[in-house]
N, C-alpha and C positions, 0 to 999 in steps of 0.2 A: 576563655570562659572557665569558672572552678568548676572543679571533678565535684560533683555530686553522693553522697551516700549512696551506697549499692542498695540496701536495707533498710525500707522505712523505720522511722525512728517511735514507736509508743509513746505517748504523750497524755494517753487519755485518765493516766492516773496520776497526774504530775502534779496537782493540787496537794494529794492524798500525801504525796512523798515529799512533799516542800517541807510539808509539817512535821516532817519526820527529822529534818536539817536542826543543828543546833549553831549556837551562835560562833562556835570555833571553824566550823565549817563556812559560815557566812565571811568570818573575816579571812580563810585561808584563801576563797575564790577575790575578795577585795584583794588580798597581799597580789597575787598571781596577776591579775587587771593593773595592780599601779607597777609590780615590775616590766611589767611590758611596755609603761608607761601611759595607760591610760589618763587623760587630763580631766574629765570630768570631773568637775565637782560635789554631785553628790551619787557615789555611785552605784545608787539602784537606779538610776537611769542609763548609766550605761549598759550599751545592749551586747557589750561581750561581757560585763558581769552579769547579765542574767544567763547567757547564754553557759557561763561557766556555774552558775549554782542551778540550775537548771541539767545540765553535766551530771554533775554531782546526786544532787536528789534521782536523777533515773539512773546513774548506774553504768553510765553510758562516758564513753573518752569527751573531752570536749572540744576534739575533732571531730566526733561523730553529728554535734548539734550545728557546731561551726560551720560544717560542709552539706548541709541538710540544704533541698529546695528552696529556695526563698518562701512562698509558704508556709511550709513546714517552721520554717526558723522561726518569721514573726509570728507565727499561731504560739510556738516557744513562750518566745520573749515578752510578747504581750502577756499571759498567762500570767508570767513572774510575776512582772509588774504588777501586774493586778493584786497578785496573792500578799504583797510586799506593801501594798496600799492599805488595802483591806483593812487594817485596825487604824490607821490614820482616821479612815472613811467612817469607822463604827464609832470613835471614838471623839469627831465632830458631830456626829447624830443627837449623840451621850449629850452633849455640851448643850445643845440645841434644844434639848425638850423639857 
């Protein structure tokens, strides 16, 4: 079984700090995800690139998100995603009415 974070990880402002991310940081955690060789296709679904810009935005190693409770991780990742939708979402609304 994986070692665990000793130290819960803060997440409850992780929205807050996403937005603080600019696009050079968005493709530094992409470059980091495909050398490792991630396959995904497009990848904000990939959930070790959320998990690494996620990293990033709190401040935190992305060892420290990687190795986090299972809960902990997808309350994470899920989040991202969401935050990473989000104008997809507003901006089919837009189109809609």
């Amino acid at each position: 079984m994986a070692e665990t974070t000793e130290k819960a990880i803060d997440y409850s402002e992780l929205e807050t700090k996403l937005e603080e991310l600019t696009a050079m940081d968005f493709q530094e955690c992409e470059r980091a995800c495909r050398m490792s060789a991630d396959p995904t296709p497009d990848i904000v679904y990939s959930g070790a690139f959320r998990a690494r810009l996620a990293a990033k935005a709190l401040g935190v190693p992305y060892q420290t998100v990687r190795t986090a409770d299972l809960k902990t991780y997808t309350a994470i990742i899920a989040r991202v995603l969401a935050f990473l939708l989000q104008s997809l979402g507003a901006e089919a609304l837009k189109q809609n009415t």
